[in-house]
C-alpha positions as CSV (number, residue, x, y, z in Angstrom):
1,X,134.2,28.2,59.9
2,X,131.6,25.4,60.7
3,X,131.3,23.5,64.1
4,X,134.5,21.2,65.9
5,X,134.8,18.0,64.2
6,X,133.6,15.6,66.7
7,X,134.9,12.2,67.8
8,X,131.7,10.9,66.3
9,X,133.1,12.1,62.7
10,X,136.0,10.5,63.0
11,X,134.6,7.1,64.0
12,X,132.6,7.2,61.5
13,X,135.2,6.5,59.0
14,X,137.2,4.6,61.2
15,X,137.4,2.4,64.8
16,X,139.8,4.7,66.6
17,X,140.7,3.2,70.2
18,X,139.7,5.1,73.2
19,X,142.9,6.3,73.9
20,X,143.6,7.8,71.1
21,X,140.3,10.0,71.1
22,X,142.3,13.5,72.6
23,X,145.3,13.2,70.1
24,X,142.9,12.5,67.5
25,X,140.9,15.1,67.6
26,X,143.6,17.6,68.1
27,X,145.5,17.0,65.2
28,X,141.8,17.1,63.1
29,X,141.1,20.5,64.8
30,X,144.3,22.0,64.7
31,X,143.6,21.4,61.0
32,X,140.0,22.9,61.2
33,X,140.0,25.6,63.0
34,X,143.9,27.3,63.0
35,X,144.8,25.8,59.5
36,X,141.6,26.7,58.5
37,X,141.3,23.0,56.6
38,X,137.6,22.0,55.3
39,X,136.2,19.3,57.6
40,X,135.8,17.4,54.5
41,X,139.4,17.5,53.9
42,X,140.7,16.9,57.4
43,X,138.6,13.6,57.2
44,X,139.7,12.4,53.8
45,X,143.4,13.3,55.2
46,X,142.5,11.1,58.5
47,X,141.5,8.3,56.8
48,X,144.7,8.6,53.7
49,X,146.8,8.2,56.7
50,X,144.8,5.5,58.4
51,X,144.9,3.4,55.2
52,X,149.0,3.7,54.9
53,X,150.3,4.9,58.3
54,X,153.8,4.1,56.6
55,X,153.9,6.4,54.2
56,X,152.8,9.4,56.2
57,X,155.1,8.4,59.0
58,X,158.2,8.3,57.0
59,X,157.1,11.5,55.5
60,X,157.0,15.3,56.5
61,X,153.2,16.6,56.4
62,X,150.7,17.4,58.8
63,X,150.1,14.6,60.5
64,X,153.2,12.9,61.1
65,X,153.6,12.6,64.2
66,X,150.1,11.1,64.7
67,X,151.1,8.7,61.5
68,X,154.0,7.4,63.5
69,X,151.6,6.8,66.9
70,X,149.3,5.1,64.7
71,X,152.0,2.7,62.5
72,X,153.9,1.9,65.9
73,X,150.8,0.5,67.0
74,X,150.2,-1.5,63.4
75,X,154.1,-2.9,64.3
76,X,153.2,-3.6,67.6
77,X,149.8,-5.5,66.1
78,X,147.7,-3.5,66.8
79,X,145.7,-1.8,63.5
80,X,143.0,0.6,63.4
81,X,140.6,-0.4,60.7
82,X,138.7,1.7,58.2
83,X,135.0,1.5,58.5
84,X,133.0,0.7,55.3
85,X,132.6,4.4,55.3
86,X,136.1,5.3,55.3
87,X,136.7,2.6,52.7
88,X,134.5,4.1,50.5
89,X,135.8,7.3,51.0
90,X,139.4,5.6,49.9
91,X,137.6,4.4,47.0
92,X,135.9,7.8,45.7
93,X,138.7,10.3,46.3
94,X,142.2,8.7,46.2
95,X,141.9,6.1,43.5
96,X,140.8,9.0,41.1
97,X,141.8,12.2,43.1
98,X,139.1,13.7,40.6
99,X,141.2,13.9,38.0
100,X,138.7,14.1,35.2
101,X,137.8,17.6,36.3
102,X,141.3,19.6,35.7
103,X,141.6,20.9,32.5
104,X,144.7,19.6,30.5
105,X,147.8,22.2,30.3
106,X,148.2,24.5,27.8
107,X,151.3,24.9,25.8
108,X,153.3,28.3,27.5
109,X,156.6,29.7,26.8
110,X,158.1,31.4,28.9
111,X,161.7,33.6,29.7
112,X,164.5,33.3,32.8
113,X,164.5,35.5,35.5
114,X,167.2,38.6,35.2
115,X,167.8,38.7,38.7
116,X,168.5,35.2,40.4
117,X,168.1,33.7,43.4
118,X,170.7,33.6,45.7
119,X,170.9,30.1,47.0
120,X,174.0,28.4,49.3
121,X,176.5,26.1,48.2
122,X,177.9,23.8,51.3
123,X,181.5,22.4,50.4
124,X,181.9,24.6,47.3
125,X,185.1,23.7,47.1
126,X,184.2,19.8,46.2
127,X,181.8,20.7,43.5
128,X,182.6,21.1,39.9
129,X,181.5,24.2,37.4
130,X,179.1,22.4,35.6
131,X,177.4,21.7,38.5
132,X,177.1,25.4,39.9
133,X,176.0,26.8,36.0
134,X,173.0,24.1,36.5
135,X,172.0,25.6,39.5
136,X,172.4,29.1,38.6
137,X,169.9,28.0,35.7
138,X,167.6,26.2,38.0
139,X,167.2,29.0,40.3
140,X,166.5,31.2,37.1
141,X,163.3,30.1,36.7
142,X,160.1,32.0,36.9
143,X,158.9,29.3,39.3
144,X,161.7,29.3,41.6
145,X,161.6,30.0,44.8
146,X,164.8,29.2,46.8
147,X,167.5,26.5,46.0
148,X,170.7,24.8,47.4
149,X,173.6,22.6,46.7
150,X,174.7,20.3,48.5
151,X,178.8,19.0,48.8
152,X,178.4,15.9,47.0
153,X,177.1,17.8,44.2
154,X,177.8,16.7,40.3
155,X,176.4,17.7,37.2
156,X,173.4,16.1,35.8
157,X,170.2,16.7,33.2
158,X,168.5,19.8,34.0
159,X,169.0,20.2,37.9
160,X,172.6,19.0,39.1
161,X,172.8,15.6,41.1
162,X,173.1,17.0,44.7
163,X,170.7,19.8,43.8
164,X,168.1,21.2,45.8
165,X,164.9,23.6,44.6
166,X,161.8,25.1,45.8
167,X,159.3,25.9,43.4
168,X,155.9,27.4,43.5
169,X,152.9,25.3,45.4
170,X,151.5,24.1,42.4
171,X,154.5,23.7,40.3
172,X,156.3,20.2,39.8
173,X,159.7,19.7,37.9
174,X,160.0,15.9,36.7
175,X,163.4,16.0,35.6
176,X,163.9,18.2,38.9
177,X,162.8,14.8,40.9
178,X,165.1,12.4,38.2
179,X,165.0,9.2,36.1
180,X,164.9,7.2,39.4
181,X,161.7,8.4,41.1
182,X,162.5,7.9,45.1
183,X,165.6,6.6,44.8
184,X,166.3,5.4,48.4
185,X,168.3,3.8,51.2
186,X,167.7,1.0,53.3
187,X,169.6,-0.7,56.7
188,X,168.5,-3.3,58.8
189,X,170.8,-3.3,62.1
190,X,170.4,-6.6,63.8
191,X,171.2,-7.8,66.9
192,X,174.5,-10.0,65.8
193,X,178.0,-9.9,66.9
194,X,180.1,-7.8,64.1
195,X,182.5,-11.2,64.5
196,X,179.2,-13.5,62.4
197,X,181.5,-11.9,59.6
198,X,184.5,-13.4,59.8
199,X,182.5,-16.8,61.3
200,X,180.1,-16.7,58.3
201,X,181.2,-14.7,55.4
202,X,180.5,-17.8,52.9
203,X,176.5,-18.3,54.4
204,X,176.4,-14.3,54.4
205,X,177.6,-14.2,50.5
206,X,175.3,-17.1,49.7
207,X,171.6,-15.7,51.3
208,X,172.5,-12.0,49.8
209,X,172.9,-13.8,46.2
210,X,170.1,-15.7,46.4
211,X,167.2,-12.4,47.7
212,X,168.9,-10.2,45.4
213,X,167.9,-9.4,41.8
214,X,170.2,-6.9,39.7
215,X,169.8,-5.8,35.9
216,X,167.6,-2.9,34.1
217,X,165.4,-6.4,33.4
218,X,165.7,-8.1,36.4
219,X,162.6,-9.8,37.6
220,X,162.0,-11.7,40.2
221,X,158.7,-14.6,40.6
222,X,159.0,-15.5,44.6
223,X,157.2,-12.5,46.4
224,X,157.2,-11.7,50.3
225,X,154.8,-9.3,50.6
226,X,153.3,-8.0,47.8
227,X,150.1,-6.1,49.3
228,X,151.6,-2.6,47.4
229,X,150.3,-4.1,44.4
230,X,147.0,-3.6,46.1
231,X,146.8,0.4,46.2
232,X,144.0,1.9,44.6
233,X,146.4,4.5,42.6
234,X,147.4,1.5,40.4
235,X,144.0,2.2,38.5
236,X,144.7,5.8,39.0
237,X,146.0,6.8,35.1
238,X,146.4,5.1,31.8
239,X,150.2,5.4,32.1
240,X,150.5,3.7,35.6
241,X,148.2,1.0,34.6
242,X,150.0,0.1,31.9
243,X,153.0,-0.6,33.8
244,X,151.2,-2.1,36.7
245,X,152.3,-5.5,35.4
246,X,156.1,-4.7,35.1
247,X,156.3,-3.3,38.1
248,X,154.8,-6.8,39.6
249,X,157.8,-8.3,37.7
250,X,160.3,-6.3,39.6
251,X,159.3,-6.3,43.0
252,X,162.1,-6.9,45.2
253,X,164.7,-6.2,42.6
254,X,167.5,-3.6,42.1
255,X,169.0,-1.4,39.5
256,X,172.1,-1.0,37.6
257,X,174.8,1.8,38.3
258,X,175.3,3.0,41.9
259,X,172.3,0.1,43.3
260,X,173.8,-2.1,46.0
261,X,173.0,-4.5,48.5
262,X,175.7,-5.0,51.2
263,X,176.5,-6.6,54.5
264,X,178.8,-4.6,56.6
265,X,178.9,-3.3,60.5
266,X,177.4,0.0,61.8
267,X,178.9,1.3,64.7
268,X,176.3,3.7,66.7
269,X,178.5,6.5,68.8
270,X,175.4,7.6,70.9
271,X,172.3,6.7,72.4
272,X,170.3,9.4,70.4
273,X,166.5,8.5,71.5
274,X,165.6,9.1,67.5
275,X,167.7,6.4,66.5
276,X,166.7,4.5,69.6
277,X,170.0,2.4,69.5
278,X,172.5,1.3,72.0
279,X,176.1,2.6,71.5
280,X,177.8,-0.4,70.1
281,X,178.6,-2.1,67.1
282,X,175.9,-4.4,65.1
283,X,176.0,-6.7,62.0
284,X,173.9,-4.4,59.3
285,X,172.7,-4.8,55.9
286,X,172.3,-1.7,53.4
287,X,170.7,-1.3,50.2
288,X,170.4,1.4,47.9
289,X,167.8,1.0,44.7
290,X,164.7,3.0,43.7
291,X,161.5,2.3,41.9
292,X,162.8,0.5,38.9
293,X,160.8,0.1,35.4
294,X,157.8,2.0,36.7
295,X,159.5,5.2,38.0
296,X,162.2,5.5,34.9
297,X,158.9,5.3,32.4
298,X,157.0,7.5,34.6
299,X,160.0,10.2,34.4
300,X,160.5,9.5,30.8
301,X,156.9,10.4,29.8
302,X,156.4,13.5,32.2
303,X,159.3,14.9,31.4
304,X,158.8,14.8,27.8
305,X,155.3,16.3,28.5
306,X,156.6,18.8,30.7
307,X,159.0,20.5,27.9
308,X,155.6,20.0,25.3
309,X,153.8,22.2,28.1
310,X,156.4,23.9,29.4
311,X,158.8,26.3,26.7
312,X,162.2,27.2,27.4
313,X,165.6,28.7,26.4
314,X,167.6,25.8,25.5
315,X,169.6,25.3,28.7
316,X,167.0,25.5,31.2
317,X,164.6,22.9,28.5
318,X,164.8,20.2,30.8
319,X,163.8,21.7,33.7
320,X,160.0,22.0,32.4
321,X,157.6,21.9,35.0
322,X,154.0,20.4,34.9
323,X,151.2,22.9,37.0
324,X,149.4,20.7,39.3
325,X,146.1,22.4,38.8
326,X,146.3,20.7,35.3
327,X,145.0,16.9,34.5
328,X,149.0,16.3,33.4
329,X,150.3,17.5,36.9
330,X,148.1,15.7,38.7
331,X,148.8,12.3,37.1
332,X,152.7,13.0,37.8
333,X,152.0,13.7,41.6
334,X,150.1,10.4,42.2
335,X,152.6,8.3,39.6
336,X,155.3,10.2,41.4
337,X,154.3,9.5,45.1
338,X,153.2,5.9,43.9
339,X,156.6,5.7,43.0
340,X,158.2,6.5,46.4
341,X,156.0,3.6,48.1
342,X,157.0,1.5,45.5
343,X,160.4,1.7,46.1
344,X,160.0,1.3,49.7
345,X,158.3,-1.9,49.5
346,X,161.4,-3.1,47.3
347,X,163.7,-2.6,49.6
348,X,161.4,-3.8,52.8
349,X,161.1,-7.3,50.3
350,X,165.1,-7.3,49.9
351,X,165.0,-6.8,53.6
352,X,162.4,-9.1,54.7
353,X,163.5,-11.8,52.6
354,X,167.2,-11.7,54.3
355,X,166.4,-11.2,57.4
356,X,163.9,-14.7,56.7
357,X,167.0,-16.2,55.6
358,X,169.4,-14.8,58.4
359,X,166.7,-16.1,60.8
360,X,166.7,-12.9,62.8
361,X,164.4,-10.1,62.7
362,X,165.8,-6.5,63.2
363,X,166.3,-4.4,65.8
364,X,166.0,-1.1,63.9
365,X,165.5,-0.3,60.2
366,X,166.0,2.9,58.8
367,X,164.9,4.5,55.3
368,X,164.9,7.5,53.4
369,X,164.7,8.5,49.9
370,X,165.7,11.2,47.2
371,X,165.0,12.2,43.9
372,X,161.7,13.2,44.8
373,X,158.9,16.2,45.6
374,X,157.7,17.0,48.7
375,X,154.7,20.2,49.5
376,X,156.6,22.1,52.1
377,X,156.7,25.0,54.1
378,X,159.9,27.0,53.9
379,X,161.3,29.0,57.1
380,X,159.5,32.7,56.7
381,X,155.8,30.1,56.0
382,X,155.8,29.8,52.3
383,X,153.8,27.0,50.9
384,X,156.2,25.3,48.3
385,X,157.4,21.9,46.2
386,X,161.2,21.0,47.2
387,X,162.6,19.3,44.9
388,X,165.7,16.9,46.1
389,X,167.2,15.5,43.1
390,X,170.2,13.4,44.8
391,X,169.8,15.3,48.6
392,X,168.6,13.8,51.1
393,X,165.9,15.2,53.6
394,X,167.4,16.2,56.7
395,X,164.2,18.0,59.0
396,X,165.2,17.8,62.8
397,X,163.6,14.7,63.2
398,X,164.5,13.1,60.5
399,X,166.8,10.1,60.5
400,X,168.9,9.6,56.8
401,X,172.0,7.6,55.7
402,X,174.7,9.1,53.2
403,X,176.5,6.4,51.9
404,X,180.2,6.3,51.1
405,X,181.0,4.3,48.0
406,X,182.2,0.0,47.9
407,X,185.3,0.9,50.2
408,X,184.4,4.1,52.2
409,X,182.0,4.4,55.2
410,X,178.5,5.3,55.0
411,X,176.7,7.7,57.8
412,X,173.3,7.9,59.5
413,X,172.9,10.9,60.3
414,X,169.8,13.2,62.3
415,X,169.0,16.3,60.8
416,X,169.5,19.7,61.5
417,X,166.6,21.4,59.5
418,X,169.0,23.8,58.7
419,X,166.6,26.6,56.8
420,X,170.0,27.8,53.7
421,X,170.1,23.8,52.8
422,X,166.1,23.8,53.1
423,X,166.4,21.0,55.5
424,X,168.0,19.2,52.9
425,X,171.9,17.3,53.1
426,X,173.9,15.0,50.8
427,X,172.7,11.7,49.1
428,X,176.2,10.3,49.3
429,X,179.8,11.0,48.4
430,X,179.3,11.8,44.8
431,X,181.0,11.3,41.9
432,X,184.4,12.7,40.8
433,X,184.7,11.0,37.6
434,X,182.0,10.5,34.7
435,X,181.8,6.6,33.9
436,X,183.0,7.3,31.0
437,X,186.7,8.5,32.4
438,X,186.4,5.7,35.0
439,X,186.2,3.2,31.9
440,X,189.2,4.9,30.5
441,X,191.3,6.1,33.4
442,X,191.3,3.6,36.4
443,X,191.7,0.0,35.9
444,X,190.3,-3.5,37.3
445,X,193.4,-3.9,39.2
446,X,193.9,-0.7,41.2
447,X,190.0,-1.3,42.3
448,X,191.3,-4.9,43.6
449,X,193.6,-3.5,45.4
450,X,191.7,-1.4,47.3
451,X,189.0,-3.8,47.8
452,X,191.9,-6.0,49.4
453,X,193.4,-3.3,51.5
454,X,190.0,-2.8,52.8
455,X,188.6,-5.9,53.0
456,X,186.1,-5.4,51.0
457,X,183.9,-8.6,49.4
458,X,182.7,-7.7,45.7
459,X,179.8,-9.6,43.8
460,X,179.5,-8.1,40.6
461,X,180.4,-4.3,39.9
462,X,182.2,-2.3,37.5
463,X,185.2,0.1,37.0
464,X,182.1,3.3,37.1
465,X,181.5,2.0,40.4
466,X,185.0,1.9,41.8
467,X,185.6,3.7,44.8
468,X,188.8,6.3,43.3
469,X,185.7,7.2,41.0
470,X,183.9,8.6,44.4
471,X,184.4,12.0,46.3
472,X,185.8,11.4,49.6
473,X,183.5,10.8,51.8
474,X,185.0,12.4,55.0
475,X,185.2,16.0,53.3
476,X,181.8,15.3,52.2
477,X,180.6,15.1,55.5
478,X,182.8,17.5,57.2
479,X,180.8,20.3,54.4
480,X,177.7,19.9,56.0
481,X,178.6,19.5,59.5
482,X,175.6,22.7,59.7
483,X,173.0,20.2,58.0
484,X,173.5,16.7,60.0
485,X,174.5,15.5,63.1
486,X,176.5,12.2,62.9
487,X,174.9,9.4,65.0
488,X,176.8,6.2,63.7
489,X,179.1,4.9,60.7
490,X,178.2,2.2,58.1
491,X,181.6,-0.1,57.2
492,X,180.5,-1.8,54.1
493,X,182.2,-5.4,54.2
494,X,180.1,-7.8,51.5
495,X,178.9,-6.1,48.3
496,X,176.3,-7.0,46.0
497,X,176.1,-4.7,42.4
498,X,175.0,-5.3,39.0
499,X,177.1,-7.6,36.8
500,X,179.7,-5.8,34.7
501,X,177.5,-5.1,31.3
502,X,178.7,-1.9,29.8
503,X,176.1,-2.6,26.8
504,X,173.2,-2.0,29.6
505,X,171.9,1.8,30.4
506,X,172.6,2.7,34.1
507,X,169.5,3.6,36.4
508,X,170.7,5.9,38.9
């Protein structure tokens, strides 16, 4: 091991304040000298983070926790700027990430494990069959490593919605992440009396029809902030570049299917110091939506690749993975992560453009995403990928919110990081019925009815999307009372979906 990195190092590549010299430096030799981490690449990780504090805040790696001291201070106005140095570095290694040196991956077939893995099922009794014989596939695989399934589980393509799985380090499955890379959910509680509601429900309606965009085309011209067009991965790959322009197009828009944005009142039943909220009740808005055009081509090529690259029996096909030592898997890791911030930055343009409108700024938001890969450690130390393909992440110090459906409460919850779920918990309440059988088995008035005996505002939606189509959500929750801790409850009031268009895919 060489010598310390030095303070000297580190401003080199950046203008770190005084005062945060000590934590600096040991988070970059923790790295380098018990993680045994390259100086080279503790630096290049330094100055990743420095660049988008946001994205390694709100995710779990190894320097989180400095990531959130760092992007608190950006919120609070204070940034720490790259030196020309460190902006070169951003230049050379991240736009690139080298990729013309990995060789491209070579066609392999391969057979399922004999002896599978054991894996736990929370709230067994809410899942159907189809959904358990996917997961006995997934965790089947020579790759696998551990798995889960979580009580909102359904069946899906390749792994079940709901599904959780741990793979080797350097193995990535796409259709294991889903069609909607980094699907996520959004809330903005502001500091409003619940009763604006009832005073307002007309202005509310009106401002959440006019910053909302819905439709597998939907586009929309007036911007925010549209700075994540400005990431040096959009040059990363042919693919991503040629959807670079699309993706400009959507920003700030939402899907079909399950996407919403509501208005509706959050009631917070502690003062947890995560959540860093009052007990009380506030006036909330949620949104649910991932990463549009971009991520469903991205999934729609990789995966095809994957099962090119990757041979298998016929019911484990689409769970093909991609090796990220190979020039395929590393264009899916950077198209994939590209993805999640993506997604974010619709929902923070949804958000930023209503709480413009509303006149207020928030007191808290919250976010936090599925249907995406994260590189992990597992309990007993193994290095691996978790796939969450509909779970949400649920680490001890993670905040997450589990949605209900249009007429059932939504949760935000704090993880447990219990170590059978692989800190992992439910994306929502899941569905009991295809679209198909909603289409043909419930009808436009039974969903009124509920709506009414709720109180429930709908703009737009469909019969898939009505709420005797969802799981309920209470025995949802009450399955993974070992996975989350319950900090408030989401009422949705004001719903925004896509227009009824049964001729139009779904996205989720």
């Amino acid at each position: 091991m060489d010598t310390p990195i030095t303070i000297e190092e580190i401003n080199y590549l950046a203008n770190v304040p005084e005062s945060l010299h000590a934590a600096f430096l040991r988070v970059a030799n923790g790295l380098h000298e018990r993680a045994k981490y390259p100086k080279e690449k503790v630096l290049l990780m330094l100055v990743k983070m420095l660049n988008d504090p946001k994205k390694y805040a709100y995710s779990k790696n190894k320097v989180t926790n400095l990531a959130k001291t760092v992007f608190d201070l950006k919120k609070a106005g204070t940034e720490i700027p790259l030196t020309d140095a460190g902006k070169e570095l951003i230049y050379n290694e991240e736009a690139v990430l080298t990729l013309e040196e990995k060789e491209p991956q070579k066609k392999t077939a391969f057979n399922l494990r004999e002896d599978n893995l054991h894996y736990a099922v929370f709230g067994k009794e809410h899942i159907e069959e189809g959904a358990l014989a996917q997961m006995e596939t997934a965790v089947s695989l020579p790759i696998s490593v551990a798995g889960a399934l979580m009580p909102d589980a359904h069946q899906g393509y390749g792994l079940p919605i709901g599904g959780v799985l741990a793979t080797e380090a350097d193995k990535v499955i796409p259709y294991a992440v889903g069609v909607d890379i980094a699907c996520r959910m959004c809330m903005s509680v502001f500091d409003i009396p619940t009763d604006y509601l009832k005073r307002e429900p007309h202005f509310l309606k009106k401002i959440l029809t006019e910053n909302t965009k819905f439709g597998m085309g939907g586009e929309t011209a007036r911007k925010y902030d549209e700075s994540i067009m400005d990431q040096a991965e959009w040059e990363a790959t042919k693919t991503i570049r040629s959807l670079k322009d699309k993706a400009y197009r959507q920003l700030g828009t939402s899907g079909t299917g399950n996407h919403f944005v509501e208005w509706g009142i959050v009631e917070v039943f502690e003062n947890d110091p995560l959540l860093n909220l009052p007990k009380g009740e506030y006036l909330s808005l949620l949104s649910h939506s991932g990463s549009r055009g971009f991520g469903g081509n991205v999934a729609n090529y990789y995966s095809k690749l994957a099962m090119q690259k990757t041979v298998l029996p016929k019911q484990a096909a689409h769970l093909a993975w991609l090796d990220l030592n190979t020039e395929e898997g590393q264009e899916y890791w950077i198209a994939m992560n590209l993805a999640g911030d993506y997604a974010s930055a619709n929902h923070h343009e949804i958000h930023n453009k209503m709480a413009k409108s509303l006149g207020e700024k928030p007191l808290k938001i919250i976010e936090n995403h599925h249907n995406f890969a994260w590189k992990e450690q597992l309990a007993d130390g193994r290095e691996v990928i978790v796939h969450r393909k509909g779970a949400t992440p649920a680490g001890s110090d993670e905040l997450g919110i589990i949605p209900g459906s249009m007429a059932q409460p939504g949760y935000v919850i704090r993880g447990k990081a219990n170590a059978a779920s692989i800190s992992s918990a439910s994306h929502g309440a899941g569905r009991l019925l295809s679209r198909t059988k909603a289409f043909t088995t419930t009808t436009r008035s039974q969903m009124n009815k509920i709506l009414q005996d709720n109180g429930i505002q709908l703009i737009g939606g469909d019969l898939d999307e009505s709420p005797m189509v969802y799981k309920n959500i209470e025995d949802v929750i009450s399955a993974q009372s070992e996975l989350v801790h319950v900090l408030a409850r989401f009422s949705p009031k004001i719903v925004r979906m896509a227009d009824a268009n049964r001729k139009e895919g779904r996205e989720d």
